[in-house]
C-alpha positions in Angstrom: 25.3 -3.8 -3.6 22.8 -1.5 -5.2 19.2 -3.3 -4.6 15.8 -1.9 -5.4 13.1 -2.1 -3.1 11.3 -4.3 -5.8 13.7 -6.7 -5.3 13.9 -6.7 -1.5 10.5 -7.1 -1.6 10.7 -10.1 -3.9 13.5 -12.0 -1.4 10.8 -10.9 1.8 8.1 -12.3 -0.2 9.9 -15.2 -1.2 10.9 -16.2 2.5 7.3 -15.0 3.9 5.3 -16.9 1.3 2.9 -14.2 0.9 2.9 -10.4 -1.6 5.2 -7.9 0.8 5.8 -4.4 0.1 8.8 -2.5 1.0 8.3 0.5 2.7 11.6 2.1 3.8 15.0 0.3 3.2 18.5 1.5 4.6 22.0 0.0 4.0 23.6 -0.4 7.0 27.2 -1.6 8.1 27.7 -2.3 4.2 26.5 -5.9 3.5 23.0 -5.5 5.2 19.8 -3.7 4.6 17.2 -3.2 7.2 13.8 -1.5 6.8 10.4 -1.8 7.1 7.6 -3.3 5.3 4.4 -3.9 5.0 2.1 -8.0 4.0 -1.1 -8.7 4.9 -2.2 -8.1 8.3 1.0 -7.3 9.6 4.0 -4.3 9.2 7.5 -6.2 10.1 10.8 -5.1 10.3 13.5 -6.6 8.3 17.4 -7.3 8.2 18.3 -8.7 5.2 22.2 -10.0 4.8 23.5 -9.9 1.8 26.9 -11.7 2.4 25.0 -15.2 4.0 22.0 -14.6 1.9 19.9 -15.0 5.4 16.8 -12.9 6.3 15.1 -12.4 9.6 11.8 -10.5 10.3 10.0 -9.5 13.0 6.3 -8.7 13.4 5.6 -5.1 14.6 2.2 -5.0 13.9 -0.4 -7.5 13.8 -4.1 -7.4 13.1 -6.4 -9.8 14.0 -9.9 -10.0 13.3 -12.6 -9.6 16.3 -16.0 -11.6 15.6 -18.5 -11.0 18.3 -22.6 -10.9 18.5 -23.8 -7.6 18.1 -27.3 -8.8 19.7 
């Protein structure tokens, strides 16, 4: 199971809807990759399982915009 990080990032972006990039990716117990990466607004954490095809994600980071009156 030899995967680039292009192509991770294509399957993340495909199940986020929105342009990831792959920052660190690691195969682990075999069948699974886990990592980080990085979308817009946010750095999340992956598992990606090859064998069911399923893909969970979990926010780390999240920025949010802060509007206030300066006057």
């Amino acid at each position: 199971m030899l995967q680039t990080r292009a192509s991770i990032a294509r399957q993340l972006s495909s199940h986020r809807g929105e342009a990831v990039q792959v920052v660190k990716a690691v195969v682990a117990q075999g069948h699974r990759i886990q990592g980080l990466a990085v979308c817009p607004g946010r750095v999340i954490s992956f598992v990606l399982d090859a064998g069911t095809g399923s893909v969970h994600m979990r926010n780390l980071l999240e920025l949010s915009s802060l509007t206030r009156d300066l006057s």
